[in-house]
N, C-alpha and C positions, 0 to 999 in steps of 0.2 A: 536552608543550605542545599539542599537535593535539588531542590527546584531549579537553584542559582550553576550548580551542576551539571544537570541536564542539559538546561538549555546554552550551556557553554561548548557544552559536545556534538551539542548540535550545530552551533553556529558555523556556518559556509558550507554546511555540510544535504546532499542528499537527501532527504528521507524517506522511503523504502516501509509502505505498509499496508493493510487493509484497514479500512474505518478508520483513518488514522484519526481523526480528528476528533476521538473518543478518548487515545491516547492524551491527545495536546489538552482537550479541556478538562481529562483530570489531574495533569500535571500545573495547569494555568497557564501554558504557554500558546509561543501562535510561531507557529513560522513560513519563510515567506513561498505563496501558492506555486514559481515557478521550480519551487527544491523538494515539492512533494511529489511521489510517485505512490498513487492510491489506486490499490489493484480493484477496489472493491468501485470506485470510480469509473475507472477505465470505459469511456465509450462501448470500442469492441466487445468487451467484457458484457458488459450488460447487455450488450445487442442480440449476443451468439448464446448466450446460457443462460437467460433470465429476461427474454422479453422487454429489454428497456428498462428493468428495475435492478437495484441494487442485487449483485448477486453476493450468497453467502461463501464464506473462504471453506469450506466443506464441497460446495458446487464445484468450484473452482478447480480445488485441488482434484477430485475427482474426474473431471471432466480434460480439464489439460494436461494432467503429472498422471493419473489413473493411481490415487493416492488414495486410502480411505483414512483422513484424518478423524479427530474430535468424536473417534469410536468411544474411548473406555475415556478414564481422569485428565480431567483439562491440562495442555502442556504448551504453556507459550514459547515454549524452545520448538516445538514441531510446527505450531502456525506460524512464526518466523521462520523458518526455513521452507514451507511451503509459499509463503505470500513471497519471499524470495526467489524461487524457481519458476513462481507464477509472473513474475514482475519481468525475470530473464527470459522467459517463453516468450515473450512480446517487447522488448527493449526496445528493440528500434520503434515501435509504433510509439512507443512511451511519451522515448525522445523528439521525434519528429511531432509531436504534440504540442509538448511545452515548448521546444524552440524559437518558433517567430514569437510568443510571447515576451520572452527572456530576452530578448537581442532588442526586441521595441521597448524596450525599460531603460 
């Protein structure tokens, strides 16, 4: 029923994450590539703070918010609002990303 849930909440909907796709497969779900926005993805992202690799949302947050996350007890309330401010720092590139993908569908 959670599952049937979720991905009802999700449907037509945005999604806004880092690693998401850690998320999706331990819920069993898939949703579609041009409605994800994965900070931990993001070209520029990986280009400017991590040498072309995955960077981690502790880099990130640091590096563009000047935030120190995932100091003391893990709190997915604060990496969701940081992957969210990280995601707003760069929107436009996000968007102009997936775009001609979306519209060639």
């Amino acid at each position: 029923q959670a599952q049937r849930d979720v991905a009802q909440l999700l449907k037509d909907k945005v999604l806004v994450g880092h690693a998401i796709h850690h998320d999706l497969e331990a819920l069993y779900l898939t949703h579609p590539k041009h409605s994800i926005r994965d900070t931990a993805k993001h070209t520029p992202f990986k280009t400017k703070y991590s040498k072309g690799k995955t960077p981690g949302l502790k880099k990130l947050a640091q590096e563009i918010l000047g935030l120190d996350i995932q100091s003391g007890e893990h709190s997915s309330v604060e990496d969701a609002r940081a992957t969210m401010l990280i995601y707003k720092s760069d929107r436009k590139s996000f968007e102009e990303k997936v775009r001609p993908t979306y519209h060639n569908k």
